[in-house]
N, C-alpha and C positions, 0 to 999 in steps of 0.2 A: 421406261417410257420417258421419252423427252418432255421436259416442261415448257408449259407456254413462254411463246417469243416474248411479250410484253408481260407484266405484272397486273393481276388481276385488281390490284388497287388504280393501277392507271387506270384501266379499262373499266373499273367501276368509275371513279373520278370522270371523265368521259363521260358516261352513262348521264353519270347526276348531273353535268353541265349541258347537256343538251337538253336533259330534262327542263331542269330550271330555264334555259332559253323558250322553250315551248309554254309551261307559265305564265312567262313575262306575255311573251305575245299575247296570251287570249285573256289577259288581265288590261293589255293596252297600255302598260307602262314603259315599254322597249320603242314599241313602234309609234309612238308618238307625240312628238316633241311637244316641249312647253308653249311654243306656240301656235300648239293646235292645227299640226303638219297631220293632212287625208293621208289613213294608211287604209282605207278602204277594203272591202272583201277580196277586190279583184287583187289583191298586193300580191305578189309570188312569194315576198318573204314571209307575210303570215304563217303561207301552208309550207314552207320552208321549214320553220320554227317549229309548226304541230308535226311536221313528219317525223322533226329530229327532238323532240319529245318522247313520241311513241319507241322509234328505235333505243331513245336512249331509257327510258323505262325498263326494255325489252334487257338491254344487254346489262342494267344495274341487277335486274332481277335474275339472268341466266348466271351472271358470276359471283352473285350473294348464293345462290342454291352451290354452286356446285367447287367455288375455289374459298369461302370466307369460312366455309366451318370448318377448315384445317388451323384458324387460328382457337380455334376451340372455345368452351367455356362459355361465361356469362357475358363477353362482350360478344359472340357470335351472335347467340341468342336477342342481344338488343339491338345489333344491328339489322337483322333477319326481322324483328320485332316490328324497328321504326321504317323500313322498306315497305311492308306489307300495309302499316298504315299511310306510308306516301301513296300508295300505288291505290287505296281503298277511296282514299279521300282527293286525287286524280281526276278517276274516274264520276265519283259523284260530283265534283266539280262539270267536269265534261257534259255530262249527260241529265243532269239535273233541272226540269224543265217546272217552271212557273208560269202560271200567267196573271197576269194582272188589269183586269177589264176595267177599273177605272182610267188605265193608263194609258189602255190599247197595246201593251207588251206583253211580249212573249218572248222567257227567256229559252237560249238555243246553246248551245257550245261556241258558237260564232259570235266575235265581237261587236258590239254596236256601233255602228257610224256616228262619228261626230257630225255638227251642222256647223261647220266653220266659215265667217266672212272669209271671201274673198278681196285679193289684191285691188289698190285702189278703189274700192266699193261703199256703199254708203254704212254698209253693214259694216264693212269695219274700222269706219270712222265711229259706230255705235260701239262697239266692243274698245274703240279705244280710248269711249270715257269715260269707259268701267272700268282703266286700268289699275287706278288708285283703290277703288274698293276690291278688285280682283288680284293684285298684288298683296295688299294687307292678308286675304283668305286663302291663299295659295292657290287660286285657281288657273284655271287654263285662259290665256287670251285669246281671242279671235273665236272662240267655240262658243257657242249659242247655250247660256246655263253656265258655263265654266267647265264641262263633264259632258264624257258621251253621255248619250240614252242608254240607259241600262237599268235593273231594277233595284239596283242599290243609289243609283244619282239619282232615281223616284224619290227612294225613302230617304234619301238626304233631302231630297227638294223640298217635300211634303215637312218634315221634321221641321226644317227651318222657318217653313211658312204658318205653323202652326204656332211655335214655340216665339217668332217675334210680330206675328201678323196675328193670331189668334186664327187661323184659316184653316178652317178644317172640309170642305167643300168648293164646287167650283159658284156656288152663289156669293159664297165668301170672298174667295180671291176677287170676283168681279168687282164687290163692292169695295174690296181696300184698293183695286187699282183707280177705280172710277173715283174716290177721294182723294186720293195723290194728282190726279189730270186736273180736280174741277177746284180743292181747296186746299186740303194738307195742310201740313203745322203752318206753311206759310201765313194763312188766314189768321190764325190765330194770334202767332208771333208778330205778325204787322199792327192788330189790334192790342195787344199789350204794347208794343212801344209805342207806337201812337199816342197811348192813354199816356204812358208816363213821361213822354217828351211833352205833354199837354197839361203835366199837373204841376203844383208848386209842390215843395220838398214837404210841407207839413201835409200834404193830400200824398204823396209817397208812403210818408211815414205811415198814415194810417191804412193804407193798404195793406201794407210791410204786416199790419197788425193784425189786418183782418186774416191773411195767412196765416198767420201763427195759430191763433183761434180756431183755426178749419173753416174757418166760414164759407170756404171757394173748394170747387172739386178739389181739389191737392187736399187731401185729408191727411195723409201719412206723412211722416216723419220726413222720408225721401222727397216727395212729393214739394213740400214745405220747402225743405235745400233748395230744391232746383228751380223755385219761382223765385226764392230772394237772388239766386244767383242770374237768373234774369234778369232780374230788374236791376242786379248791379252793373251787369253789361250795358244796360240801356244808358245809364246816367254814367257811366265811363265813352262807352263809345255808340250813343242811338244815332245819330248821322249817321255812320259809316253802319251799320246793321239795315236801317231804313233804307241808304240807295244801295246799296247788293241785293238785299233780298236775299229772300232763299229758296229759289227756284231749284239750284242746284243739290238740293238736299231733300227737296219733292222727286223731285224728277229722274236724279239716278239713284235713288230705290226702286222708282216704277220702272227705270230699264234694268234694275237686277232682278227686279221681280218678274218681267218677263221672260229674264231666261230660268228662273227658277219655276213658274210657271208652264213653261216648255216639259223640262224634265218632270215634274207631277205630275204635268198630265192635263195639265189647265187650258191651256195655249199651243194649237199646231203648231206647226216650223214656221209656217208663210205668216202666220199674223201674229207670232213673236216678233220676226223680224220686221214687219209691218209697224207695230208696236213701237218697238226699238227705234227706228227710223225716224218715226215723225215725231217722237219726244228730243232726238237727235236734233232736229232741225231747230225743233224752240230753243233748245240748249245755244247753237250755236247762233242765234239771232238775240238770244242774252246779253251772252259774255262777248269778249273782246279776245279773247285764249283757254289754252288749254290751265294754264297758271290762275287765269280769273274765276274760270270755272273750279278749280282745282279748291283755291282758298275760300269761294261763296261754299262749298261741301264742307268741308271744314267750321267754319263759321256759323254755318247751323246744324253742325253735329253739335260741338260745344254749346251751341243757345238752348238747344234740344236736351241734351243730358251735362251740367257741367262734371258729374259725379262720373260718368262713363268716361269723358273725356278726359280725364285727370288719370284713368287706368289705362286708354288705348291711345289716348289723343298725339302721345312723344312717337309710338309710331306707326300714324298716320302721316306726321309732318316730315316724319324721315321718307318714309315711302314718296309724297310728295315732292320732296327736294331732289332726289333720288330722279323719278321720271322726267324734271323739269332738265336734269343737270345730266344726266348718261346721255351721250348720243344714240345710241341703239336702244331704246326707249322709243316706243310708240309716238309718245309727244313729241318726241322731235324727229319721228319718221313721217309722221304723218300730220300735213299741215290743218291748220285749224279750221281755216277760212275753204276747204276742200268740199267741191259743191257738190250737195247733198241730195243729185237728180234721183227720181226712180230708174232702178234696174230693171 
């Protein structure tokens, strides 16, 4: 009997690269790009990709049964082995259905749509002021949340809004959004420099004191740090802290929170992007640019935690420098002063 024309390794090989193509797709990592390029249900390459999946499944598993056990022995056995667990955990991939009624999803085999601004849009003048906190996270730009809708970007959303919001609920998120809109650290940090561009050095000092003591919410050790290192910024640079402001450091957490919000489950699409939009418009009736906006974030990240900033702050300023200075960079695809009509 004549032996097959091709090598049953090829032909396995083959198998497994189709297979793995058909993964990628229903993972959503093939079909689409870091900028948050619609690869939609109706795509033909999707079901391109799950067809040549199935076949290649088919033809890894016909030529592991019938040409790999002539290599014999204990590597047949473990290749036979780890086939049967690709092919087990596959399928429960595929057909593995959740649902999640807080969130209104329903997991399917079928990949989740992204919600991506559109070209010249107001929306993604929104997503392109999250590029600095979106670049630092690795996320997706132009997509509503950073990540499709899916039940693992839930529990990533949910996770994160829990763990730096304390948000466990949607009466919770309402209320951390509604104190980012109406006061946020800005409130606070205006009324401490205030006070300390208002006192004389010996009314510092004994401030300086009554912190130490615990005498003011900051009780902890950390806490303690990060008010003297306030007030050092104050008495280095309160001018320049007092006209910036820190709108920019309210205001794009309440547009990442909306799109984290999105994917929890918190926030439709239409009044994320609603959301997004009109905190968009304050933003740019602020600042003067994307550079101005960029370093008032910066500026009250570090007023906010110096202790955080000394760990992430070197690269946030690279990231910064980074979108101010690449041309294919948002900031400078997309102009600032870009009028921010309803769609």
């Amino acid at each position: 009997m004549n032996e097959p024309g091709f090598s049953p390794y090829l032909i396995a090989a083959l198998g497994i690269f189709l297979f793995y193509l058909g993964l990628r797709a229903v993972r959503q990592k093939k079909m689409v790009g870091s900028e948050g390029k619609d690869q939609g249900l109706r795509n033909p390459e999707y079901y391109i990709k799950l067809l040549g999946s199935f076949i290649g499944a088919g033809l890894v598993f016909f030529w592991a049964g019938t040409e790999f056990h002539k290599i014999g022995g204990w590597l047949y056995s473990s290749l036979f082995s780890l086939l049967i667990v690709g092919i087990l955990w596959w399928l429960i991939r595929f057909n593995k259905i959740r649902n999640s009624a807080k969130a209104g999803l329903k997991s399917t085999m079928l990949p989740r749509r992204y919600s991506k601004a559109k070209d010249n849009s107001p929306n993604m003048w929104s997503m392109a002021a999250l590029a600095l906190l979106y670049r630092v996270q690795n996320r997706k730009l132009y997509v509503l949340g950073g990540a499709e809708m899916s039940n693992s970007s839930m529990k990533y959303a949910r996770k994160r809004l829990k763990k730096e919001w304390d948000i466990q609920d949607q009466e919770d998120f309402d209320e951390v959004q509604d104190w980012l809109i109406t006061e946020g650290h800005r409130t606070e940090f205006l009324e401490l420099i205030q006070r300390i561009m208002n006192s004389s050095q010996s009314d510092i000092q004994d401030y300086i004191a009554e912190v130490n003591r615990g005498e003011h919410p900051m009780s902890t050790k950390t806490e303690m740090a990060e008010e003297r290192a306030r007030v050092a910024m104050i008495e280095e640079e309160g001018s320049k802290l007092k006209n910036q402001g820190f709108m920019a450091w309210d205001q794009l957490r309440y547009m990442e929170n909306c799109g984290l919000g999105y994917l929890a489950g918190y926030l439709d699409e239409e009044t994320a992007w609603e959301n997004l939009n009109s905190v968009a418009t304050a933003l740019q009736s602020r600042y003067d640019s994307w550079k101005d906006m960029g370093e008032a974030y910066l500026m009250g990240r570090e007023f906010w935690s110096s202790i955080d900033y000394r760990k992430k702050g070197r690269l946030y300023e690279k990231t910064l420098n980074r979108l101010l200075s690449d041309k294919r960079s948002p900031w400078n695809q997309i102009k600032w002063d870009m009028p921010l009509l309803k769609q």
